[in-house]
C-alpha positions in Angstrom: 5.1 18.2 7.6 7.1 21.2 7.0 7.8 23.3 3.8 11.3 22.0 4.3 10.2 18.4 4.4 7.5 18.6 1.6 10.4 20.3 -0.7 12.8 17.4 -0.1 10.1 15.3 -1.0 9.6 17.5 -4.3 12.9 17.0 -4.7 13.0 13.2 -4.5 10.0 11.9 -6.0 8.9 15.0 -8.3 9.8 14.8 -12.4 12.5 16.5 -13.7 10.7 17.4 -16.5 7.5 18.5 -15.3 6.1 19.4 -12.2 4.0 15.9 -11.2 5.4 13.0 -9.9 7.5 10.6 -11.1 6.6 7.0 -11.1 10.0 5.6 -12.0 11.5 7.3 -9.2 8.6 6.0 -6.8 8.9 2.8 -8.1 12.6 2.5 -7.6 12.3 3.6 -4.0 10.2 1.1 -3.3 11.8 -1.7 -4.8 9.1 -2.8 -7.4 8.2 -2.4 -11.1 5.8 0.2 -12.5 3.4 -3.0 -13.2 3.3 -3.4 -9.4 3.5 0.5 -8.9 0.4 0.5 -10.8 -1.2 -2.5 -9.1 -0.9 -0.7 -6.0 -2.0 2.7 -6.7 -4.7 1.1 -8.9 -4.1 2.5 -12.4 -3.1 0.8 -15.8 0.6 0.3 -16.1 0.2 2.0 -19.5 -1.4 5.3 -17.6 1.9 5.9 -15.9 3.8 6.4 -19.1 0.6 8.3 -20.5 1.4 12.1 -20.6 -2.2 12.9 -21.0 -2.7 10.9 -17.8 -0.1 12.8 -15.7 -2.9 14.6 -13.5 -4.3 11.1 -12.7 -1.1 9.8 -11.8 0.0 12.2 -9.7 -2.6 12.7 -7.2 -2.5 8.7 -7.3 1.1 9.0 -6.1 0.4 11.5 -3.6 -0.7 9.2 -0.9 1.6 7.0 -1.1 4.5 10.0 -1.8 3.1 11.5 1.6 3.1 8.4 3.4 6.7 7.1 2.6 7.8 11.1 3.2 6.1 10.8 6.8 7.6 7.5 7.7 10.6 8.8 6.8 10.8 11.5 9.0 9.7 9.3 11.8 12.3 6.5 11.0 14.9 8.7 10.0 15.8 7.2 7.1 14.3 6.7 3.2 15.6 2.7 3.4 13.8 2.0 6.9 10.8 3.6 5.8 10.6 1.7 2.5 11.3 -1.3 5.2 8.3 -0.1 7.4 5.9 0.1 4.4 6.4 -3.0 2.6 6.8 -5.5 6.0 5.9 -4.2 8.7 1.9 -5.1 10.3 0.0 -1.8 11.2 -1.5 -3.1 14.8 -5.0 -3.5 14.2 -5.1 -4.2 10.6 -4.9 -8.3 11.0 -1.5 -8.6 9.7 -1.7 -6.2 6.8 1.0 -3.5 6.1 1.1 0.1 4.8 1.9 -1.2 1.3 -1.6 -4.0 1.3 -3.7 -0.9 3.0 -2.3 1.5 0.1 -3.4 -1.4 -2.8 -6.9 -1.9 -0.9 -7.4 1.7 -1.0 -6.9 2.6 2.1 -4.3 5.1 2.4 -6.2 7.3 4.7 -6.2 4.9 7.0 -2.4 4.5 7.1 -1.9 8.2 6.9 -4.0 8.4 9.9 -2.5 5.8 11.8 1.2 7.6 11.0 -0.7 10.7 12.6 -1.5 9.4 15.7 2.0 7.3 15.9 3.5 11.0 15.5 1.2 12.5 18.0 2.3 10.1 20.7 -1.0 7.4 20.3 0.9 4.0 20.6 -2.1 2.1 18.1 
């Protein structure tokens, strides 16, 4: 991704108040509450208010910042890749999709599979 790219994603998911991620602001891009937020990044719902726990929660966020920033930039569009992530099947996975990969820890596998899709590999 380019500096461009990852500074509009600073831009839009970063803190205003410090230079970590913001959970709210994930959370309300996606459509779901910091309980569920936290469910799927697999931390305590109390960690992500925690400002002793804002290391933790940040790189937590990353993957799932990184992947929603990617499949924007594919899709074209924040809404359609919030779309993608939540309902759409990854081929391969048995049904599952970005956002049940990301809560069974596998959001390696879904940035990989973004990769290739980017790269021209039809999965």
């Amino acid at each position: 991704m380019a500096a461009t790219g990852l500074s509009n994603v600073a831009a839009r998911f970063g803190d205003e108040h410090s230079s970590f991620l913001s959970a709210r602001r994930v959370a309300e891009q996606l459509g779901v509450t910091l309980s569920e937020l936290a469910r799927l990044i697999g931390v305590a719902r109390n960690t992500l208010a925690a400002k002793s726990s804002a290391r933790k929660v940040d790189s937590a966020l990353s993957n799932v910042v990184r992947i929603l920033a990617m499949a924007s930039e594919m899709a074209g569009d924040d809404n359609r890749a919030v779309i993608w992530f939540k309902h759409q099947p990854i081929p391969g996975w048995g049904g599952k999709t970005a956002f049940d990969l990301v809560g069974e820890g596998k959001s390696d596998r879904v940035l990989a599979y973004l990769e290739a899709v980017r790269s021209g590999v039809y999965a």
